[in-house]
C-alpha positions, 0 to 999 in steps of 0.5 A, spaced: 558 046 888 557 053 886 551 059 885 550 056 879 549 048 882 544 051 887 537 048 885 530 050 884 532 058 886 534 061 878 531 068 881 535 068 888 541 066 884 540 071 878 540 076 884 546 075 887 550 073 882 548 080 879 550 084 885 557 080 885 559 082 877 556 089 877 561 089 884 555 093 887 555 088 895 552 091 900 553 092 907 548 086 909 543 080 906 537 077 909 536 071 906 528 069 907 524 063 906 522 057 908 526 052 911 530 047 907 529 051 901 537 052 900 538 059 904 544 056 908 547 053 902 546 060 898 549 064 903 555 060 904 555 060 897 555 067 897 561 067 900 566 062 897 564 067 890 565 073 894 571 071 897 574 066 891 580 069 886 578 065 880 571 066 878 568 074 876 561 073 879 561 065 882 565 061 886 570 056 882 570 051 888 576 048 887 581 054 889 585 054 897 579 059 897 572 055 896 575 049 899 576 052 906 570 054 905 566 049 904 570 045 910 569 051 914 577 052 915 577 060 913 579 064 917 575 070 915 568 066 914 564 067 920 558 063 922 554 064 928 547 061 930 543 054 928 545 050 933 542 052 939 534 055 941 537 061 941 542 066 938 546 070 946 549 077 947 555 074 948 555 071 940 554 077 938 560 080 941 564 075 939 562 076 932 563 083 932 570 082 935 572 078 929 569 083 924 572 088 927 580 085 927 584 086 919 582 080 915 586 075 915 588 075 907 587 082 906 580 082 903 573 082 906 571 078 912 563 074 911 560 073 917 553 068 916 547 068 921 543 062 921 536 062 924 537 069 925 531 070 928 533 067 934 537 072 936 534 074 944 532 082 944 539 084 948 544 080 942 538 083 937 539 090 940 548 089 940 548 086 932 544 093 930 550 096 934 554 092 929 549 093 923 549 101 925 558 102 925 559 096 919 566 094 921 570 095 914 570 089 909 566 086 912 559 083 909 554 079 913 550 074 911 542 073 915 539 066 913 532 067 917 525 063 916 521 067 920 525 074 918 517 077 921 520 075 928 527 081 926 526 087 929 525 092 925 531 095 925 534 090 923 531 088 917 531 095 914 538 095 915 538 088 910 537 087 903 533 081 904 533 076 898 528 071 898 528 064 897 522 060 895 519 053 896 522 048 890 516 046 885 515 039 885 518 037 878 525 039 881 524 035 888 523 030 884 529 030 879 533 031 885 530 025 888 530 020 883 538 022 883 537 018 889 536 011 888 536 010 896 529 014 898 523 010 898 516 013 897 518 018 892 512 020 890 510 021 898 516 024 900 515 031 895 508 031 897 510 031 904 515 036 904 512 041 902 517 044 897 523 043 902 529 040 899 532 038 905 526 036 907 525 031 902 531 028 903 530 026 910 531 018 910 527 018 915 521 023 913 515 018 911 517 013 917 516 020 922 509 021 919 507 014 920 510 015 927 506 022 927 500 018 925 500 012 931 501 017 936 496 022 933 491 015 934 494 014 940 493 020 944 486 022 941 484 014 945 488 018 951 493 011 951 499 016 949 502 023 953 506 028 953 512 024 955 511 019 950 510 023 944 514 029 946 521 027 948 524 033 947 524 040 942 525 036 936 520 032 937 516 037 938 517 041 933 516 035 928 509 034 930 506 041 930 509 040 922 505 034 921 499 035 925 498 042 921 499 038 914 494 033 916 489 039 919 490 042 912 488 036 908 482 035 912 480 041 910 482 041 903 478 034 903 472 036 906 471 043 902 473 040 894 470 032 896 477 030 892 483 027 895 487 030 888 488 037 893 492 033 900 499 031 902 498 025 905 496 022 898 496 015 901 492 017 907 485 019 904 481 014 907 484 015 913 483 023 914 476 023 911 475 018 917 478 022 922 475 028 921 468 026 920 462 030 922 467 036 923 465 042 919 470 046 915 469 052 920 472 048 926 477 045 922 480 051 920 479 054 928 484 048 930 489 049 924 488 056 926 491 054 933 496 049 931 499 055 927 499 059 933 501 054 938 507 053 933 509 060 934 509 060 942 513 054 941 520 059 941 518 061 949 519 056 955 511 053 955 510 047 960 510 041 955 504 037 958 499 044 958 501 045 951 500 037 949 493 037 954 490 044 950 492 043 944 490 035 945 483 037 947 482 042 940 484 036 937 478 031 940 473 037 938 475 036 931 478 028 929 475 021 932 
């Protein structure tokens, strides 16, 4: 793949491959936007065509360059971050080492920093040391879904580059090149715009999960421990519960179900909502979106569940 191939993202695209042909790359990008939209695809990307000897501009994808890239064996590409809660001290320290050594090819040295956003505040303050005294020939590449939760100062130091939601009509080309997913329809609708989100084989299944347990729980014959077997789980539930939310709400205040996402499930979630007004729905929504937020701190899993729970009883049946 290339810059070229990225799909659904023309502006972000037009962008970068504008800095590469005018030779005018900056010291350090934010990539923003939501989850699954193609950030980390871009950045890495981004690298290959940085770093590739062929193309002006882009990546070629076939030189020793871009394949070492893409099969992560490039020794002057670094990438940092999004595979654990938390980006530590000791990450960025090694980072900055390796920026600061010679490449190992004699041009620049890419580092990428996925889920950004992680970084605790002593690995923030450290990377601004790094940001503050750029290495020389040395690019850094943030990904961040949740750039607001940057300090600062670290964003001032980025030029950010934002990513978009992808319409529905190219979600849908990119499903229908695959003919193993099912529920095509439902799948766009549900993710939102994100790419990656659609092509989860196991979306449609994770939502009737969600919808069981939701059940469950609100006859109190479903806990915590039961639903919320780890951070993943977690985090997946607080994204379906605000969709459905969201459809409550927007079934409640058009009378038509042309405006929700669980396009299969109308009859369902005007039931559920019932005599709930618009006004209570959105104060749980409200809730669910904050409650979402705090989830990156060590909150105790069975309060978080027994609080967010009775929000949700105030409002569903």
């Amino acid at each position: 793949m290339s810059l070229r191939q990225i799909l659904g993202q023309e502006k972000a695209v037009r962008i970068l491959k504008g800095i590469l042909e005018r030779k005018a790359v900056a010291h350090c990008y934010l990539f923003a936007g939501e989850e699954g939209v193609g950030k980390d695809l871009a950045a890495r990307e981004f690298a290959k065509a940085l770093l590739c000897g062929r193309v002006a501009g882009d990546a070629c994808d076939v030189c020793s360059a871009c394949r070492r890239i893409d099969s992560g064996q490039h020794p002057d590409v670094h990438v940092m971050g999004g595979e654990e809660r938390q980006i530590k001290i000791d990450q960025v320290r090694d980072l900055g080492e390796a920026l600061s050594k010679k490449s190992f090819e004699g041009g620049l040295k890419v580092a990428i920093v996925r889920e950004a956003e992680t970084m605790n505040q002593a690995a923030a303050n450290a990377f601004l040391k790094t940001l503050e005294e750029p290495p020389a020939q040395s690019i850094i590449i943030l990904v961040s879904a949740r750039p607001d939760l940057l300090p600062d100062t670290i964003r001032s130091r980025a030029q950010m580059v934002r990513f978009y939601p992808l319409s529905r009509t190219d979600l849908m080309a990119a499903l229908a090149a695959d003919s193993a997913l099912d529920q095509q329809e439902l799948r766009a609708s549900l993710a939102q715009g994100r790419l990656a989100r659609a092509l989860e084989p196991t979306l449609c299944q994770s939502r009737d999960t969600f919808l069981e347990g939701l059940r469950q729980a609100l006859r109190d014959t479903a806990d915590a421990d039961q639903l919320w077997k780890d951070r993943d789980d977690i985090d997946e539930w607080f994204d379906m519960a605000i969709l459905w939310l969201r459809d409550c709400i927007a079934l409640k205040a058009s009378g038509s179900a042309s405006q929700i996402v669980n396009v299969d499930q109308a009859s369902l979630i005007e039931q559920m909502s019932g005599q709930a007004s618009l006004r209570d729905l959105s104060r749980v929504l409200s809730h669910l979106f904050q409650t979402r937020d705090l989830l990156r701190f060590n909150l105790n899993k069975h309060l978080t569940f027994q609080h967010t729970l009775m929000h949700l009883k105030s409002v569903l049946s």
